[in-house]
C-alpha positions as CSV (number, residue, x, y, z in Angstrom):
1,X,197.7,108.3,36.6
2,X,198.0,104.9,37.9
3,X,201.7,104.1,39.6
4,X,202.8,101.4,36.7
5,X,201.8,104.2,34.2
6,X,203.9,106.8,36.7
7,X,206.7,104.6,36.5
8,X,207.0,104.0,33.5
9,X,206.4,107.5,32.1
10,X,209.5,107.8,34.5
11,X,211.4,105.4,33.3
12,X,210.7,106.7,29.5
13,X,211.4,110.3,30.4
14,X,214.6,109.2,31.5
15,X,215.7,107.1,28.7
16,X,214.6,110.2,25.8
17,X,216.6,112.2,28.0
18,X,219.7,110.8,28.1
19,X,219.5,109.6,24.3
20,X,218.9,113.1,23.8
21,X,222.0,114.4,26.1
22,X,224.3,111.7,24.4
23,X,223.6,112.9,20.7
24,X,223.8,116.2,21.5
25,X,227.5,115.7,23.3
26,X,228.5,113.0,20.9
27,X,229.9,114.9,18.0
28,X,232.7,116.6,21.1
29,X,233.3,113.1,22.2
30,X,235.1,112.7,18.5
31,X,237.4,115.2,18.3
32,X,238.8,116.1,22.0
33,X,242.1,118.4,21.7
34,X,241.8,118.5,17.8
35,X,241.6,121.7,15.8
36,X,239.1,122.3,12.9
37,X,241.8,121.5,10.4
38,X,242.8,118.5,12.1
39,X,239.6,116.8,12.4
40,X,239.1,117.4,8.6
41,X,241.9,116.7,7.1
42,X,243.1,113.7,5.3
43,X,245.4,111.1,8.0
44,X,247.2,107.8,6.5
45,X,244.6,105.0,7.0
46,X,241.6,107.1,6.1
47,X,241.0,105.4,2.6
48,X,241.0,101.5,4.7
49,X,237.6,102.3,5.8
50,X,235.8,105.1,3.7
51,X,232.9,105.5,4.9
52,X,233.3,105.1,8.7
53,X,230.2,105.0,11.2
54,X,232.8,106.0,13.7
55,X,235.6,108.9,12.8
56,X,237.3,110.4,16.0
57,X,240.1,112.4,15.7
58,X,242.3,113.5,18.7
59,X,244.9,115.4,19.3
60,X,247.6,117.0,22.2
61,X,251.1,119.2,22.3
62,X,253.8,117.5,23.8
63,X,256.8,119.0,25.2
64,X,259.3,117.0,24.0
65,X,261.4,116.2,20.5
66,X,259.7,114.1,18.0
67,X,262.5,111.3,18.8
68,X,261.6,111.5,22.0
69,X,257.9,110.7,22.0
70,X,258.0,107.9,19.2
71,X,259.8,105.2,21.6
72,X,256.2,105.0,23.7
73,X,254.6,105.0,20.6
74,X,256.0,101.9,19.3
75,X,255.9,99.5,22.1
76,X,252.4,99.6,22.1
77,X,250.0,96.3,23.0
78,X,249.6,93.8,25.5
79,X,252.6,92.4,27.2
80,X,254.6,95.3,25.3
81,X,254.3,99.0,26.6
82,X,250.9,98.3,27.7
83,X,247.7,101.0,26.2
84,X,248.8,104.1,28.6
85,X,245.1,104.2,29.9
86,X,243.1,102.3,33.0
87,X,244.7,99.2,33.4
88,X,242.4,98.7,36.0
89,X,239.1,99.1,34.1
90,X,241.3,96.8,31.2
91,X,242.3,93.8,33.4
92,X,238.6,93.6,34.6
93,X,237.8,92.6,31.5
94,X,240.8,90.2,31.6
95,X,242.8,91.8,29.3
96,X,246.4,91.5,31.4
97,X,247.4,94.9,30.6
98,X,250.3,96.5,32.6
99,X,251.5,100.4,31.1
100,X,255.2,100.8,31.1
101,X,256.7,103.5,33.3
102,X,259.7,103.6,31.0
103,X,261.2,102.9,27.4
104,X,261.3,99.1,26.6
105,X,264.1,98.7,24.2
106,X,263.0,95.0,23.2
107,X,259.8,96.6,21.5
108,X,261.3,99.7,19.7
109,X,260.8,97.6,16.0
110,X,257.8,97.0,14.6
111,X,256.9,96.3,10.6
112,X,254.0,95.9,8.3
113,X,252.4,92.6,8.6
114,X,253.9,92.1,12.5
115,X,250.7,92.5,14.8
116,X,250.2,93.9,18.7
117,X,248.4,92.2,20.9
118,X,245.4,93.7,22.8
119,X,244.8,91.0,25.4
120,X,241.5,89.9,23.2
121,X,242.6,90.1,19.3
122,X,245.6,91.1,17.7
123,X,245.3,94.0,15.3
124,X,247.8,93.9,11.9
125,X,250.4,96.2,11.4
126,X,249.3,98.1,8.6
127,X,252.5,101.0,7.9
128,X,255.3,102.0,10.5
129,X,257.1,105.0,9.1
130,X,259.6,106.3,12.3
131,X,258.7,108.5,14.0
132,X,256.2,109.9,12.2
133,X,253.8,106.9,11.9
134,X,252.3,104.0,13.3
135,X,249.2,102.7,11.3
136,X,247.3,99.7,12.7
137,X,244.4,97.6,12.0
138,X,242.3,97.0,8.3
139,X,239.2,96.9,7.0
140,X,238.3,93.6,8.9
141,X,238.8,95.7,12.4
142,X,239.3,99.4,12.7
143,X,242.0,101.4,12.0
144,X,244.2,103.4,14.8
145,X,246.6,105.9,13.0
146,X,249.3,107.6,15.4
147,X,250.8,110.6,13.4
148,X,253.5,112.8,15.1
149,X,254.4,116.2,13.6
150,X,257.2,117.9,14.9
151,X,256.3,121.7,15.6
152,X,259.8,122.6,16.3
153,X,263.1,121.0,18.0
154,X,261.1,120.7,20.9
155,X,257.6,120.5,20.7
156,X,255.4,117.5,19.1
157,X,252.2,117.7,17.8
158,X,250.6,113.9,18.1
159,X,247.3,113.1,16.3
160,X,245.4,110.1,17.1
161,X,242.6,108.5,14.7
162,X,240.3,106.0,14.9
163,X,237.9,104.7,12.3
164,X,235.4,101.9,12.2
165,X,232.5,100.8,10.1
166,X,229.7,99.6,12.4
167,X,226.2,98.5,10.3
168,X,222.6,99.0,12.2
169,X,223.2,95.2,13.5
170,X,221.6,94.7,16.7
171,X,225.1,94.1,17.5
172,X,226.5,97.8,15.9
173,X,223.8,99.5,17.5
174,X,225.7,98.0,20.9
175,X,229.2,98.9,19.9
176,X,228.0,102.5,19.1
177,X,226.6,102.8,22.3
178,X,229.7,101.4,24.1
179,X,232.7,102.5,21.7
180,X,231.7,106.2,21.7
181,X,232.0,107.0,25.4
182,X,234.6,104.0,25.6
183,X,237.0,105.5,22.9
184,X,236.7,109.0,24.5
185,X,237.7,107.9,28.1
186,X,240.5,105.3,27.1
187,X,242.1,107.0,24.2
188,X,242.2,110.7,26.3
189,X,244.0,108.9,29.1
190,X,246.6,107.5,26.7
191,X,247.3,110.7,25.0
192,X,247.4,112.2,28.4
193,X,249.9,109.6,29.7
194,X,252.3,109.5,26.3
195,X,252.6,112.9,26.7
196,X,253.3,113.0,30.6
197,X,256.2,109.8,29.6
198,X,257.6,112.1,26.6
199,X,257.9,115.1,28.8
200,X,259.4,113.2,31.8
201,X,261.8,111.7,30.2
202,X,263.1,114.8,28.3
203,X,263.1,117.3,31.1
204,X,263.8,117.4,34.8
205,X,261.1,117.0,37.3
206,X,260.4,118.8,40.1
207,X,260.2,117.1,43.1
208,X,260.2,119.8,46.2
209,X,256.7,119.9,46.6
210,X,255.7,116.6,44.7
211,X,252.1,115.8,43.4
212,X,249.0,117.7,45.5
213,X,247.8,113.8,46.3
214,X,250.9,113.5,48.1
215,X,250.7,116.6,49.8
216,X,247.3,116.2,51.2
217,X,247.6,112.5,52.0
218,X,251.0,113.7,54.4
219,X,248.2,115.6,56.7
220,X,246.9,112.1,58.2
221,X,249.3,109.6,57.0
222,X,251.5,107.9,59.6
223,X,249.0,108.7,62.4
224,X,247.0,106.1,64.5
225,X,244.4,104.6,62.5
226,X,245.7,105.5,59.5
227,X,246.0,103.3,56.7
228,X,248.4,105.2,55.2
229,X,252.4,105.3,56.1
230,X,255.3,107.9,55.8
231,X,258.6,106.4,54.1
232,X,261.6,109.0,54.6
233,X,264.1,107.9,52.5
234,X,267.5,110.0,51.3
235,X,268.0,111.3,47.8
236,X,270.7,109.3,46.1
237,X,272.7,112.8,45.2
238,X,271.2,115.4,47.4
239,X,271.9,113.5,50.6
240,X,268.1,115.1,51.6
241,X,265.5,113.6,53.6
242,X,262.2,113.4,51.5
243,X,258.6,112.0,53.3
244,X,256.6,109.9,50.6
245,X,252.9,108.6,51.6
246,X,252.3,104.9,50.7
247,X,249.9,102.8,51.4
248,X,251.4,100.0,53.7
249,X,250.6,96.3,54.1
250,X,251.7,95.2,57.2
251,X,253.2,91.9,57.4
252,X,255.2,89.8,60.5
253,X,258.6,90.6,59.0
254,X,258.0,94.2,57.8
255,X,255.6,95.8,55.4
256,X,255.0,95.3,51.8
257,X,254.2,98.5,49.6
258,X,252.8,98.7,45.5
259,X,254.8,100.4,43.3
260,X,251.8,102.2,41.7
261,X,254.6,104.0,39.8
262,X,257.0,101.1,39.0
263,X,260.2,100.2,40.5
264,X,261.6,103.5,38.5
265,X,260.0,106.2,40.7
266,X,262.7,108.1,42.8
267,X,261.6,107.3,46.7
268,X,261.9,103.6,45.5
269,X,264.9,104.1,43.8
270,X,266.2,105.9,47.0
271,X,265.4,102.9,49.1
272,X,267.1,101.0,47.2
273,X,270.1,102.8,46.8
274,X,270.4,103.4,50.8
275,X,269.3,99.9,51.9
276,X,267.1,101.2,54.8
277,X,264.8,103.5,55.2
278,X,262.5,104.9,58.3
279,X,258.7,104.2,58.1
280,X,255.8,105.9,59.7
281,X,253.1,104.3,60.4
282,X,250.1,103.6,63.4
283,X,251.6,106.4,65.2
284,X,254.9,104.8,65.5
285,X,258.3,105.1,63.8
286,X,260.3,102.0,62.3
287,X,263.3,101.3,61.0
288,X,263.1,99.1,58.0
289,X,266.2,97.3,56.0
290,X,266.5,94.6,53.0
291,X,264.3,96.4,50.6
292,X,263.5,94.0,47.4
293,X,261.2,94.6,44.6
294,X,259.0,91.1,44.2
295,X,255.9,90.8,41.3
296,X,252.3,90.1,42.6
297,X,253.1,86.5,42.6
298,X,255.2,86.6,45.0
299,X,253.5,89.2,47.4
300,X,250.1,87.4,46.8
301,X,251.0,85.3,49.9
302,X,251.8,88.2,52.1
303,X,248.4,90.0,51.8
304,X,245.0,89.0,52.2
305,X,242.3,87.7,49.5
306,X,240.9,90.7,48.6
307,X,244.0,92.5,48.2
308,X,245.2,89.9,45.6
309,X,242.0,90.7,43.8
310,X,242.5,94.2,43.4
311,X,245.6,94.2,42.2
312,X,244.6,91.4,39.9
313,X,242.0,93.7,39.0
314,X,244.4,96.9,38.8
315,X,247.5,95.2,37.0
316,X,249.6,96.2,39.9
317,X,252.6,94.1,39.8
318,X,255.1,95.7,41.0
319,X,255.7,95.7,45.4
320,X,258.4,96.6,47.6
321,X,258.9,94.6,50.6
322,X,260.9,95.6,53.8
323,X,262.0,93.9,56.3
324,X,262.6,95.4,60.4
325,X,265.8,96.7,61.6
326,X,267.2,95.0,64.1
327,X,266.7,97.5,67.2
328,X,269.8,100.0,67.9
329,X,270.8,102.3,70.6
330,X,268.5,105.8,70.8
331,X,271.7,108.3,70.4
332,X,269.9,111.1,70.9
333,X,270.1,111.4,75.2
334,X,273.9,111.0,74.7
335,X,274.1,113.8,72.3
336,X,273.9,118.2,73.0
337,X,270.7,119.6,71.8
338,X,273.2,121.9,69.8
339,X,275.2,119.1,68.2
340,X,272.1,116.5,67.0
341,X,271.8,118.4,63.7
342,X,275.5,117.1,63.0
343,X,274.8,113.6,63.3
344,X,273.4,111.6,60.5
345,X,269.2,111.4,60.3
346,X,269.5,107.8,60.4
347,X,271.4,107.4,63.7
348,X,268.3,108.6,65.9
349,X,265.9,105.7,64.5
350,X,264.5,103.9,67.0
351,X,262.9,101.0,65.7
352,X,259.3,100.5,67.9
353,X,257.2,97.2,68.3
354,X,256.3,94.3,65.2
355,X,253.5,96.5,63.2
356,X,250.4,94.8,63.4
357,X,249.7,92.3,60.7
358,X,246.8,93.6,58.2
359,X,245.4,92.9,54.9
C-alpha cells in the first residue's frame, strides 16, 4: 500500500470511528440525570416545536426549598445572573458573560413577551409561572423550559429541556454536530452550579477543611518559586486564623488577587472586615493593609498583557488589591515563650522587603 493510500485509509478509519463512537453515546448525551419517566413525559413548551431534531431532557435533586432555587432561575441571561456554566469557554466567543455568586434582586421579575439576553441573540419570554416555570424561546429559535417540582419542604426536583428543529441543511448538519456535545457540557455545568447556589444559600457551609484544591495547593503555596500565595486572614465571628491559597499578582504597592469566587466568598469578606491581613508568598511573610475590591478595568493597568487577556477571556472581573503595611516592631524577642499564645496573631507580623513585581 502506497503511503498517500496508508494515510488516508488512516485518516478514514479514524473519521468512521469516531462517527461511530458519537452515535452510539449520543442518545446519553440527551438525557443526563433524567429518569425514564422524565425524559418521556410531556414538559410545557413541548407542542412549540413538535417534531424536534434535538430533544434533551435533563434533570438534578437539589437540596433546598422550591422558593429557594427559583431566584437563580430567574435572573438568567447576559448582563443578568449570567448562564451558570464556562464563562470562560462563553467570553471566547465574545459573549461577555459573568455568572452571579449571589441573588440579584434587580432581575427577580420577568414576563411573557420580556426577552434575556445571551450575548449573541435575545431569546423571547414565552411563560413565567413562579417558581415552577420559566419557558423561553419559540418556534423561530429553540425552546429552554426550566420546570421545578418540589419533592418535599426541602428538596427540589429541577428539569431542564431543550428542543430544536434543525433540517439536513449543510448548515443543520453543523449545529448537530456542535449543539449535541455543546448542550451536554454547558447545560450539565449550569444545573450543577444552580444546584450548588440553591444549596449554599440555604444551608451552612463547612469551612474547616475547605475544598480538596485548596488543600493541596497549601503544600507548595507561599514557598520560593511559587506562584501561588497564603492569605491568613481572621473569621469575622470566630476570631480564627484561616490560610486561603490565591494566586498573587505582585505589584510595587502590594499585590492584586481575582476573586474567582466574587467579592462574597468568606476569606475576602474577612479581609475586608479586619482591614489587613498577612500574606505568604516567595518564601517571605507580609503584612498587607487597605484592601479594596476594583473591576478588571481598573486592575488591567496593574498586571501584564497577557494577564488582561485571560481574564478578558475568563470573565473574571472581580480583584482585590492590597497595599503593604508600613513596617512595625517584631514583638516576639520582647515577649516569654509561655506568654506569645496571649498576644494577638497579628502583633508578630513582620512585614519583609517590596515583593517582586510580576505579571
Amino acid at each position: 500500500m502506497k503511503p498517500a493510500t496508508a494515510v488516508l485509509t488512516g485518516i478514514a478509519s479514524a473519521c468512521g470511528g469516531f462517527v461511530g463512537g458519537y452515535l452510539l453515546v449520543r442518545p446519553h448525551l440527551h438525557r443526563w440525570g433524567a429518569t425514564e419517566a422524565e425524559v418521556h413525559g410531556t414538559l410545557p413548551g413541548d407542542d412549540i416545536i413538535v417534531q424536534p431534531a434535538l430533544n434533551v431532557t435533563f434533570a438534578t435533586t437539589i437540596d433546598a426549598p422550591i422558593d429557594a432555587v427559583w431566584p437563580w432561575i430567574v435572573q438568567l441571561g447576559q448582563g443578568r445572573g449570567g448562564w451558570y456554566s464556562y464563562d470562560w469557554l462563553e467570553n471566547v466567543l465574545g459573549l461577555n458573560i459573568h455568572t452571579a455568586e449571589r441573588i440579584l434582586h434587580e432581575f427577580q421579575h420577568l414576563a411573557p413577551g420580556d426577552v434575556v439576553p445571551t450575548g449573541a441573540i435575545d431569546i423571547p419570554v414565552i411563560a413565567v409561572e413562579p417558581p415552577r416555570l420559566l419557558l423561553l424561546g419559540g418556534a423561530a429559535f429553540s425552546t429552554l423550559a426550566f420546570v421545578l417540582q418540589p419533592l418535599d419542604e426541602q428538596r427540589t426536583r429541577l428539569l431542564f429541556r431543550n428542543r430544536a428543529a434543525l433540517g439536513w441543511t449543510p448548515s443543520g448538519i453543523f449545529w448537530r454536530l456542535v449543539l449535541d456535545p455543546g448542550i451536554f457540557i454547558m447545560s450539565r455545568k449550569m444545573l450543577l452550579v444552580i444546584k450548588e447556589r440553591a444549596e449554599g444559600g440555604s444551608q451552612p457551609i463547612s469551612r474547616s477543611k475547605g475544598p480538596p484544591y485548596n488543600r493541596f495547593v497549601l503544600r507548595f503555596a507561599g514557598r520560593k518559586g511559587s506562584p501561588f500565595a497564603i492569605i491568613e486572614h481572621r473569621g469575622r465571628q470566630s476570631g480564627r486564623v484561616y490560610r486561603t491559597p490565591v494566586d498573587v499578582l505582585p505589584t510595587e504597592e502590594g499585590a492584586v488577587i481575582a476573586l474567582g469566587h466574587g467579592p462574597t466568598s468568606d476569606w475576602c469578606r474577612n479581609i475586608m472586615a479586619a482591614g489587613t491581613c498577612t500574606m505568604l508568598y516567595n518564601g517571605g511573610r507580609h503584612a498587607m493593609r487597605d484592601p479594596q475590591v476594583i473591576d478588571l478595568e481598573t486592575a488591567a493597568p496593574l498586571v501584564s498583557p497577557f494577564r488582561r487577556w485571560l481574564y478578558t477571556c475568563t470573565g473574571a472581573n472581580d480583584f482585590l488589591r492590597l497595599r503593604h503595611a508600613p513596617p512595625v516592631q517584631d514583638m516576639r524577642n520582647g515577649v516569654p515563650e509561655t506568654e506569645r499564645a496571649a498576644v494577638p496573631y497579628d502583633v508578630f507580623v513582620q512585614p519583609r522587603t517590596l515583593l517582586p513585581k510580576g505579571g
